[in-house]
C-alpha positions in Angstrom: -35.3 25.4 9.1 -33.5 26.7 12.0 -32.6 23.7 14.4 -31.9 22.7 17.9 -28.4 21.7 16.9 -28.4 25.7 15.1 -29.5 27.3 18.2 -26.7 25.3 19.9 -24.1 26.6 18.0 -25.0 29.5 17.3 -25.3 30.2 21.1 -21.6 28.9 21.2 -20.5 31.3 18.6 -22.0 34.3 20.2 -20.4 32.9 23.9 -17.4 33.2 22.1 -17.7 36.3 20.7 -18.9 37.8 23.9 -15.9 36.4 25.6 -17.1 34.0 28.0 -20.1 33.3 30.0 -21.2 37.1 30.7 -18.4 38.4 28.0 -18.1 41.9 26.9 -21.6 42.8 28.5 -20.3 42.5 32.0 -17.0 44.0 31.5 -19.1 46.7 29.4 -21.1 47.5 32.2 -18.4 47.3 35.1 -16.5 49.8 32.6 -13.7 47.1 32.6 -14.0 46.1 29.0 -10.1 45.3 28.0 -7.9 44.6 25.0 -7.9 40.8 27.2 -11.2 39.7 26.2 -11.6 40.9 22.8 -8.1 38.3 22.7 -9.8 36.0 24.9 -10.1 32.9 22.6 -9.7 29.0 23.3 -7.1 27.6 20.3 -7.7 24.9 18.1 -5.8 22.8 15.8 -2.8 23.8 13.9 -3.8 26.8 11.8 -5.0 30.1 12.5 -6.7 32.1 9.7 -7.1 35.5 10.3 -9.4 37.8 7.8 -10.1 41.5 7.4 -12.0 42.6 4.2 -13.4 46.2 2.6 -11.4 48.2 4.9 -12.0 50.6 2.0 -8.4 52.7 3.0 -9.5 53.9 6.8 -6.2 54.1 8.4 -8.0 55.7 11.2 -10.5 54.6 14.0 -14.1 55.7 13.0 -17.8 55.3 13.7 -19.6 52.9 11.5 -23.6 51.6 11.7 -24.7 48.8 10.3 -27.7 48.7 7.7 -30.9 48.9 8.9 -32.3 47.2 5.7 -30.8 44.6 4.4 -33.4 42.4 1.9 -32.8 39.2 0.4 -34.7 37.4 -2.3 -35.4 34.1 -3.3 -33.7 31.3 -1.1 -32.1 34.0 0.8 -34.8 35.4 1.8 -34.8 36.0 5.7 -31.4 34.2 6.1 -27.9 36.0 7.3 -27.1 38.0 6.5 -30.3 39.5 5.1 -31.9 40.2 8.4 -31.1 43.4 10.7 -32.0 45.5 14.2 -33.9 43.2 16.8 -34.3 40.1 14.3 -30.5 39.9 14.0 -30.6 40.6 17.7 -33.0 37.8 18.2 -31.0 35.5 15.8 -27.9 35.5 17.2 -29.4 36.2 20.9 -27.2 39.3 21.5 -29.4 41.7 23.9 -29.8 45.1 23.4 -27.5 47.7 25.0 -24.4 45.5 24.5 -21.1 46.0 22.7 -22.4 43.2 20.4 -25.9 44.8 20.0 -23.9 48.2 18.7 -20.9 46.4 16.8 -23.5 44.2 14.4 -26.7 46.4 14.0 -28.6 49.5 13.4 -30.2 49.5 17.2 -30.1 52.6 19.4 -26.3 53.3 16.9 -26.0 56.9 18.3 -26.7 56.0 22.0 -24.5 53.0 22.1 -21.2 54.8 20.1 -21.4 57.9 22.6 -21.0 54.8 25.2 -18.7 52.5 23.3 -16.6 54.7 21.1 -14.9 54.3 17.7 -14.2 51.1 15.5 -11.0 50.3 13.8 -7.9 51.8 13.4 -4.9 49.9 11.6 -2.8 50.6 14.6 -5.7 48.9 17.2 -5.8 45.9 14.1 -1.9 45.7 14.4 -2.0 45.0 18.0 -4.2 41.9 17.9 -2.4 40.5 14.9 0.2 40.9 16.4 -1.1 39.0 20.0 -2.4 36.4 18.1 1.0 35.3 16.0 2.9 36.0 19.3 0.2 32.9 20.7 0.1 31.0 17.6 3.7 32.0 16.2 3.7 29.2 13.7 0.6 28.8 12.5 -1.1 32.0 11.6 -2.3 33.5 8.5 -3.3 36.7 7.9 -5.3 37.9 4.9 -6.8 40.5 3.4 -9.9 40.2 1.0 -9.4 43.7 -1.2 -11.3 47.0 -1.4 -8.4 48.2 0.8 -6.7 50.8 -1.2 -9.8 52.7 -2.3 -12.0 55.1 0.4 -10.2 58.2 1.4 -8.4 61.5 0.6 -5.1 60.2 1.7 -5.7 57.1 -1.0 -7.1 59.1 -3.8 -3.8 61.7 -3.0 -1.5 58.6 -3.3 -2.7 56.0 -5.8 -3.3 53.8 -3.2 0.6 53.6 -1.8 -0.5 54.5 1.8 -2.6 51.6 2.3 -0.2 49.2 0.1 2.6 50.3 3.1 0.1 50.0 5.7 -0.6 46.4 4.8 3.3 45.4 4.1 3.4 46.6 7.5 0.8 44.5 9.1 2.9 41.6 7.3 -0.3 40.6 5.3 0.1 37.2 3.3 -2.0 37.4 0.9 -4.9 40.0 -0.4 -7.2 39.6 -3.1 -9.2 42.9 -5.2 -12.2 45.0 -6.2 -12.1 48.6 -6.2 -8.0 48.3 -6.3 -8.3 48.0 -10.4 -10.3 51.4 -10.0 -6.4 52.8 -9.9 -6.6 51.5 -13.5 -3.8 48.4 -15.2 -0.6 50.8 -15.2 -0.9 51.7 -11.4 -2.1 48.4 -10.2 0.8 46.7 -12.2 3.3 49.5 -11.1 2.2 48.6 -7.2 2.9 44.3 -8.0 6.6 45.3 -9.9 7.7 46.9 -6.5 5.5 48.4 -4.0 3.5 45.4 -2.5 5.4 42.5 -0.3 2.7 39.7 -0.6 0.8 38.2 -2.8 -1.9 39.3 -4.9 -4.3 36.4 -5.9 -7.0 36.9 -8.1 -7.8 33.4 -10.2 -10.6 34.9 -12.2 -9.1 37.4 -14.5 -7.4 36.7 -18.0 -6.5 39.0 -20.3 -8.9 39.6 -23.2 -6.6 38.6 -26.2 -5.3 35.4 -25.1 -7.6 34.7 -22.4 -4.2 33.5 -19.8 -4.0 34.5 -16.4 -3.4 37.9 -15.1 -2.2 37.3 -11.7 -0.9 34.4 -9.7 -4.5 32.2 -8.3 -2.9 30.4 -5.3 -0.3 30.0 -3.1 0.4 27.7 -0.6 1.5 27.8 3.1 2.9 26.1 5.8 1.1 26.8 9.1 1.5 24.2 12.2 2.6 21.5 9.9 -0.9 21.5 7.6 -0.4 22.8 3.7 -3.1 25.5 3.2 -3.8 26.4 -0.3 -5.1 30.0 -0.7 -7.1 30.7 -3.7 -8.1 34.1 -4.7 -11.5 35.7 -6.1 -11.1 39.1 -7.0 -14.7 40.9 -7.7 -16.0 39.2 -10.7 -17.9 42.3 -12.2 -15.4 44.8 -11.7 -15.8 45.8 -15.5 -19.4 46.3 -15.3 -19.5 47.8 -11.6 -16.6 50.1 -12.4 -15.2 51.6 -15.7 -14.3 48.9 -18.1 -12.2 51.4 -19.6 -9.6 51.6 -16.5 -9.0 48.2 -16.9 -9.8 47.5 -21.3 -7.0 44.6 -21.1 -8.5 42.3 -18.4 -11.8 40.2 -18.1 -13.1 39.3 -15.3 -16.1 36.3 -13.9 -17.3 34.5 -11.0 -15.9 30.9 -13.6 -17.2 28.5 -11.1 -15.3 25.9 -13.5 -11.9 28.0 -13.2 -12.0 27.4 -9.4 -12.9 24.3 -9.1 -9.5 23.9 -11.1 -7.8 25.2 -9.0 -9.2 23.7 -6.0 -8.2 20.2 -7.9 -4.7 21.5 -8.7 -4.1 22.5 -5.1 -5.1 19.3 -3.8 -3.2 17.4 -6.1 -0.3 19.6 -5.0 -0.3 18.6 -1.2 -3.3 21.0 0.0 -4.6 19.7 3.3 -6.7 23.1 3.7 -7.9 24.7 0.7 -9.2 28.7 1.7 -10.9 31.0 -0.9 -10.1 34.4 -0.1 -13.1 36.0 -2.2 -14.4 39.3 -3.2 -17.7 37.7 -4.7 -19.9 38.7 -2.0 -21.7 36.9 0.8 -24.9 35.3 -1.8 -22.6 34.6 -4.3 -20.5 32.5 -2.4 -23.3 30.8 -0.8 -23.7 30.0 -4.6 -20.5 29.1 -5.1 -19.6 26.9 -2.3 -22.9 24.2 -3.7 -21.1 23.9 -6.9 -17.6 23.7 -6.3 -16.4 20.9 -4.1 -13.1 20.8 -1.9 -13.6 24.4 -0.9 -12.9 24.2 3.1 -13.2 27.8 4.0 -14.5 31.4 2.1 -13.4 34.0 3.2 -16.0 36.3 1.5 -16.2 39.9 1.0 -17.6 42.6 -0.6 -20.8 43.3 0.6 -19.6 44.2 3.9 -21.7 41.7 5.7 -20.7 41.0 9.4 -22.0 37.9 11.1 -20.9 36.2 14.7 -20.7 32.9 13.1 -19.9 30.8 10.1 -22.9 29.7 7.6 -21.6 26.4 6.7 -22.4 25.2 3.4 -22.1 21.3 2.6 -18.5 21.2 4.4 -17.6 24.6 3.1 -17.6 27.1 5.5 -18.5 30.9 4.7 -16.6 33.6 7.0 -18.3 37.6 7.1 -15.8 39.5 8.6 -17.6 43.1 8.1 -15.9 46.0 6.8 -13.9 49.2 7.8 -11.2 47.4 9.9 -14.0 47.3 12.0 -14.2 43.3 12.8 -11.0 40.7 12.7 -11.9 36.9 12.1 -10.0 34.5 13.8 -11.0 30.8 12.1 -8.6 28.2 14.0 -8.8 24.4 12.4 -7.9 21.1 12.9 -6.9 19.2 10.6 -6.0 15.2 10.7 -5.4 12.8 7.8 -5.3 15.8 5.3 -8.6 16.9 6.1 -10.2 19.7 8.6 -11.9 17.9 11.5 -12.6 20.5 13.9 -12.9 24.3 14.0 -13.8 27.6 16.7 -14.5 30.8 15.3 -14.5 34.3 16.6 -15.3 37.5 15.2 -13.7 39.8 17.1 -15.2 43.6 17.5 -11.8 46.6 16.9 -13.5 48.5 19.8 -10.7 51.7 19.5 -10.8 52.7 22.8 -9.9 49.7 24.7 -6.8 48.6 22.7 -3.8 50.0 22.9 -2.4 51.0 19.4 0.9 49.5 18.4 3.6 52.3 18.2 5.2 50.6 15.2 1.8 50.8 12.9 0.7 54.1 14.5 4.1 55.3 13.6 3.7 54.3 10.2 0.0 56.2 10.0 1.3 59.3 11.3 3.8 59.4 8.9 1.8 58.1 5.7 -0.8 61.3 7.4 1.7 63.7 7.8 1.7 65.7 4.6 -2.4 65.7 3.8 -3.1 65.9 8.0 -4.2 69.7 8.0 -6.5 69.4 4.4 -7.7 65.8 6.3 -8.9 67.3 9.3 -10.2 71.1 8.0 -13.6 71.5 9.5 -16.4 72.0 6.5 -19.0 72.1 9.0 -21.3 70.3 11.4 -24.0 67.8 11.0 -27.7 68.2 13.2 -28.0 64.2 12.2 -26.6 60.7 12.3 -25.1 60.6 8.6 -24.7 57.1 7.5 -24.6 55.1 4.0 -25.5 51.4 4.4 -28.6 50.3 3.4 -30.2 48.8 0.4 -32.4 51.9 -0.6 -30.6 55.3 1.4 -28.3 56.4 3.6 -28.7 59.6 5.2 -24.9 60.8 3.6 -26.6 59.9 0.3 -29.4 62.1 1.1 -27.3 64.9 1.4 -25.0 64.6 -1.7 -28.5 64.3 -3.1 -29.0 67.5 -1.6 -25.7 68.8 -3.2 -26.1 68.0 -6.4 -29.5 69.2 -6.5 -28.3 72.5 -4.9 -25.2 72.6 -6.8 -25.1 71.7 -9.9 -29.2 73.3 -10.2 -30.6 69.8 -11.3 -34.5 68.7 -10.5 -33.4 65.5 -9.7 -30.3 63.5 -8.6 -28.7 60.0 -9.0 -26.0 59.1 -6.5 -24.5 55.2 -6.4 -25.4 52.7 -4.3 -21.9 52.5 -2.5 -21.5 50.5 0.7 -18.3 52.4 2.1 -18.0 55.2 4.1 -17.7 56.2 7.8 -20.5 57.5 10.1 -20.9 60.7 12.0 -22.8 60.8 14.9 -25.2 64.4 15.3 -23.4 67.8 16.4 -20.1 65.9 15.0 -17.8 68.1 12.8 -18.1 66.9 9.2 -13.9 67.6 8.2 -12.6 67.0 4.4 -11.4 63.0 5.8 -15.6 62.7 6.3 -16.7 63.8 2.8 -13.8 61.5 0.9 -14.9 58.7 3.1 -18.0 58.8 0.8 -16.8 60.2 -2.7 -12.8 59.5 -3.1 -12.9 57.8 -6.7 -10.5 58.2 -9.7 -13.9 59.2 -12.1 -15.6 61.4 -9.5 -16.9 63.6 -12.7 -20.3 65.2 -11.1 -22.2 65.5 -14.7 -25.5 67.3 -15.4 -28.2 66.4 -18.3 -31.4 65.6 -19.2 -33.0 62.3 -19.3 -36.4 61.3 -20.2 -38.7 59.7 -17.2 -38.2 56.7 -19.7 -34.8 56.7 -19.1 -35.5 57.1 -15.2 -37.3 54.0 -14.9 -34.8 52.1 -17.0 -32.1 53.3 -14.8 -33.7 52.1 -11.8 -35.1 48.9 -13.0 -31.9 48.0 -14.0 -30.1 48.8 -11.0 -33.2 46.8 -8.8 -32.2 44.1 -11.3 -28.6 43.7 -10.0 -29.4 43.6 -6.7 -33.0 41.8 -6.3 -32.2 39.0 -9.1 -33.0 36.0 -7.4 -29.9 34.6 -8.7 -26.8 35.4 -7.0 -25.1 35.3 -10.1 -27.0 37.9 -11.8 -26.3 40.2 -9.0 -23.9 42.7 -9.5 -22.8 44.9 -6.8 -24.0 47.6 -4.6 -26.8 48.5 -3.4 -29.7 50.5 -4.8 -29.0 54.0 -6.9 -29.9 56.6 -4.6 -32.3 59.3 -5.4 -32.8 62.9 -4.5 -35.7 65.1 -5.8 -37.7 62.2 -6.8 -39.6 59.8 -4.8 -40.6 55.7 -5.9 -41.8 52.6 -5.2 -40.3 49.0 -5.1 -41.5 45.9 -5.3 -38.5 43.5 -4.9 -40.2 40.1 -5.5 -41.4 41.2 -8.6 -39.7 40.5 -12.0 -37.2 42.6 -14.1 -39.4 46.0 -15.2 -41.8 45.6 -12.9 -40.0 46.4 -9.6 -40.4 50.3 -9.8 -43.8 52.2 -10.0 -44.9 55.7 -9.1 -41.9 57.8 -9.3 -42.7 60.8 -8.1 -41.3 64.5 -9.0 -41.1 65.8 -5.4 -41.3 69.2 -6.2 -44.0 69.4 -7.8 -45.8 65.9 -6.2 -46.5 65.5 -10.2 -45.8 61.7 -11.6 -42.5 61.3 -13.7 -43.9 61.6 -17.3 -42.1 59.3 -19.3 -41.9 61.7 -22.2 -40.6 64.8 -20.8 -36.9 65.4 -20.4 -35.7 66.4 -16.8 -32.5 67.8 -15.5 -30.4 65.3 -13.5 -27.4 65.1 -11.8 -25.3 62.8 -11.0 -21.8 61.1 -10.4 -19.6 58.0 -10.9 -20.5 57.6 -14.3 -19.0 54.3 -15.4 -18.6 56.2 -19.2 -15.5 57.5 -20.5 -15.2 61.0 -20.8 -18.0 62.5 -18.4 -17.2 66.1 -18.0 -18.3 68.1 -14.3 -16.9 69.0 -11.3 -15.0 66.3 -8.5 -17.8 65.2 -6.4 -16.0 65.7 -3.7 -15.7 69.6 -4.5 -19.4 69.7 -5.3 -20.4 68.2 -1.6 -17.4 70.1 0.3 -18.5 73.5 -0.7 -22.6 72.7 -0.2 -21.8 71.9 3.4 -19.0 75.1 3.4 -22.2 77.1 2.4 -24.8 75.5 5.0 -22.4 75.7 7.6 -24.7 73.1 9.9 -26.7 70.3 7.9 -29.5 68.8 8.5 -30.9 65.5 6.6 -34.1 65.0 7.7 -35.7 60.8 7.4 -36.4 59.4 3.9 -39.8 59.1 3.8 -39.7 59.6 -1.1 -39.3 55.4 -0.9 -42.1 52.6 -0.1 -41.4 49.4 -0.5 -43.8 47.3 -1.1 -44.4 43.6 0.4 
């Protein structure tokens, strides 16, 4: 039940993060919006958390839309962050037309970016980090909760080294992991023997033989007097989400036991704040924080989940700083008799054009850019639509490497994952070679073709429907729902495991998937070893070289069903 005492904060929270009584909306519309109130914040306490998560390697500022479906199930259902467009509006009472209305949801996206511009940037990020520790010199700390080195061609070219220097260079102070293990054990453990200059916590993986811990779980820090313990949660499916076969030597869990354990050990060591910097994702979490006691703050990531204020759980609060480099969380706390008493929260928007980048980081960009700038920025050609990827069921960037793959690789039907990364572009924007690795740059981008029996279909999707609509967080495993091209479905998400998907649909014949016959199908990101085909990202560059100007018209294949 939603509260007076709710509304109340809630309205606070989105005072804040407006900047004031009239906020960014007044400055907005006087054209005045400045670098000064996205800062403008009134401190608290004696520590200063600072969180960016799933900036999935964009160095560079971008456009990026929130999802316009976003479904929970079960106890979630209809709570943030599962609610979009005018009901998150509505929720949070942000009206439409504003910088908050086109930094946290779907409504009038193309519109509102032609107004406000592009998100992000590691050199716009660096600046307010930076104002922040200059104002809080002593008690700030800045973390990073992984999928960070994953998510573009200058990444995939390096093994991840540009973003691990672009993070030593914010001065980062702790990150946890997801798709970093994608670089497979050797790299990840080359980067920790030399190349990283903080900490990398992830508390939930052992190694398979001896089941002892892979990395360091928690460090502690001084900040403004106050011992803060941070605890990290790197992606606990990682082996099942990603190829097991990158990583054969390391398991991996949510191990709600583990981290209590080490919630009891950091208290027992001094901890006056204990933070878990998690890659769980937002339900999990939720989860999490009921069963584990002593957690103060979770900093959660992985399903990219932006929200203007914290969901407080018990005394745990839960933190959803977004993705992209697009949002920074600042979280400031009080904290008397060993214990947090008070806190203010922000979520502060990266709007690009109104900060000023900081010559030291954009230094550092240029020259991480320098030798892949002219393949980055080739021109494949243009886009008639708004090409996005969040969303539970499509993205209209999905739609089209649908359309590739179909085109390409002379399939009747195509399977593309349910990713969550990737930048936007806005109609009659070029679509350049940065665009297209934005949405494919993986180390097992093999684009294969074969048959598969409409059995085999509906397993496929039932399974995938399975890890996202299980009611229990903890049987949900990442991502969002395989996308489809050629073929059209239903989906019921209240119903249970097998039953979620019905009339599938061949859509080029409007003939009903016969589970006997074999079709052709193709598809990418296969999780098994030795998948032979062509780099996705070849397969979707030369499609678009060939169209020259694409056009993806609205997904009308899926019905969901109440």
């Amino acid at each position: 039940m939603f509260t007076r005492r709710d509304f109340m904060r809630t309205a606070a929270a989105t005072a804040i993060l407006m900047g004031g009584p009239m906020g960014l909306r007044r400055a907005a519309a006087q054209q005045t919006l400045t670098q000064d109130d996205l800062l403008r914040f009134d401190p608290l306490g004696q520590v200063t958390l600072l969180h960016v998560t799933d900036v999935h390697a964009q160095l560079m500022p971008i456009y990026f839309r929130e999802p316009s479906v976003n479904l929970g199930v079960g106890e979630v259902e209809g709570k943030p962050p599962h609610i979009t467009g005018a009901d998150f509006l509505a929720r949070f009472d942000i009206p439409k037309d504003s910088p908050e209305c086109y930094a946290l949801t779907n409504v009038d996206f193309t519109a509102l970016a032609r107004t406000y511009g592009r998100v992000g940037g590691l050199d716009r990020l660096a600046t307010l980090v930076n104002a922040i520790r200059a104002e809080r010199p002593g008690n700030t700390l800045f973390l990073d909760g992984g999928d960070t080195w994953q998510g573009s061609y200058t990444s995939l070219q390096t093994n991840g080294a540009d973003m691990v220097k672009a993070f030593n260079a914010l001065k980062t102070d702790a990150m946890t992991a997801h798709w970093e293990f994608t670089y497979g054990q050797d790299r990840v453990m080359e980067i920790l023997d030399g190349e990283l200059d903080f900490p990398f916590l992830c508390g939930n993986v052992l190694d398979t033989m001896w089941e002892e811990p892979v990395f360091e779980s928690t460090r502690m820090f001084e900040r403004g007097g106050v011992q803060v313990a941070v605890i990290g949660q790197a992606f606990p499916y990682t082996p099942i989400a990603n190829p097991s076969h990158l990583i054969p030597e390391w398991s991996f869990g949510i191990r709600p036991d583990t981290v209590q354990e080490h919630v009891d050990n950091a208290r027992a060591n001094g901890a006056e704040v204990v933070v878990l910097l998690s890659h769980n994702g937002f339900d999990v979490d939720r989860k999490l924080a009921s069963l584990v006691d002593g957690i103060d703050v979770i900093l959660t990531g992985h399903t990219h989940d932006a929200l203007p204020r914290e969901v407080k759980v018990g005394k745990t609060l839960l933190i959803a700083s977004g993705s992209h480099g697009k949002f920074l969380s600042r979280l400031d706390l009080e904290v008397k008799g060993g214990a947090v008493t008070d806190y203010r929260y922000r979520l502060i928007p990266v709007f690009s054009d109104v900060i000023t980048p900081d010559p030291d980081m954009a230094k550092v960009i240029a020259d991480l850019r320098a030798p892949y700038e002219a393949e980055c920025t080739r021109v494949l050609g243009q886009t008639d639509d708004l090409l996005y990827r969040r969303g539970n069921f499509n993205g209209s960037f999905d739609d089209l490497i649908c359309q590739a793959l179909l085109a390409e690789r002379d399939a009747e039907i195509a399977l593309s994952p349910g990713f969550r990364w990737g930048a936007t572009l806005l109609p009659g924007q070029d679509i350049t070679v940065d665009d297209v690795y934005s949405m494919t740059s993986i180390t097992y981008p093999n684009a294969y073709r074969q048959t598969m029996s409409g059995e085999m279909l509906k397993t496929i999707m039932e399974d995938v429907a399975d890890n996202i609509f299980n009611e229990d967080p903890f049987y949900q495993q990442g991502g969002d729902m395989v996308r489809v091209g050629g073929m059209g479905y239903a989906i019921d998400i209240h119903k249970p495991m097998g039953q979620r998907i019905s009339d599938m649909t061949l859509l080029s014949t409007g003939e009903p998937i016969d589970p006997t016959r074999d079709y052709v199908v193709a598809g990418w990101a296969s999780v098994n070893e030795g998948t032979e085909g062509p780099p996705i990202y070849d397969v979707v560059s030369n499609y678009i070289e060939k169209q020259g100007t694409v056009s993806v018209p609205e997904n009308s294949s899926i019905k969901i069903k109440a």
